[in-house]
C-alpha positions as CSV (number, residue, x, y, z in Angstrom):
1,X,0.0,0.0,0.0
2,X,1.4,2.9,-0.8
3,X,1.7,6.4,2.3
4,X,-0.6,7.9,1.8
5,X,-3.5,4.9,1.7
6,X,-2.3,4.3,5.0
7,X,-2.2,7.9,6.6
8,X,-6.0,7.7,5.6
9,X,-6.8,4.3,6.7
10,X,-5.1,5.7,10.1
11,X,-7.5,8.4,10.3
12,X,-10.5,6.5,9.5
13,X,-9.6,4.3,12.3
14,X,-8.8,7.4,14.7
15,X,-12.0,8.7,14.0
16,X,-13.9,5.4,14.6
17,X,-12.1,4.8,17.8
18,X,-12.2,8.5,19.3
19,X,-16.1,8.9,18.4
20,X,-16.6,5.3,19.7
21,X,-15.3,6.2,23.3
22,X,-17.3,10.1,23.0
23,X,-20.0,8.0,22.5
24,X,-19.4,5.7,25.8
25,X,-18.5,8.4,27.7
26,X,-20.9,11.4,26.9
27,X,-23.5,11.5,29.7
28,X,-26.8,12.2,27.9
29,X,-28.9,14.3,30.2
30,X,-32.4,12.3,30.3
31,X,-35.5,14.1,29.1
32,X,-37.4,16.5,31.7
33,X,-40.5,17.4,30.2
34,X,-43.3,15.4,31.9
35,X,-45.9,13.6,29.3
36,X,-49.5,13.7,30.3
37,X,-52.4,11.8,27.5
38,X,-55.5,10.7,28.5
39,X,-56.6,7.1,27.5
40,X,-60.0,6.4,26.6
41,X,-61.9,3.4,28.2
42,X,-62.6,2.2,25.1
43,X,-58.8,1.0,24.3
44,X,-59.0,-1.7,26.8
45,X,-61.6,-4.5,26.6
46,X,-63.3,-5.8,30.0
């Protein structure tokens, strides 16, 4: 292969790697809004 094909396959796997552990590590805040919704009786058979 010649340099530069491997400079870029480098990269490629860089990139992979690095947004692999963001990814893992990145603490996603959960959601805060509170759902409300109103089921009618009619949904649920007796």
């Amino acid at each position: 292969m010649s340099k530069l094909t491997q400079i870029m396959l480098a990269a490629a796997a860089l990139l992979i790697i690095g947004g692999g552990v963001f990814l893992m590590t990145w603490d996603i805040p959960a959601p805060s809004e509170k759902v409300t919704k109103t089921l009618s009786n009619d949904r649920f058979p007796s």
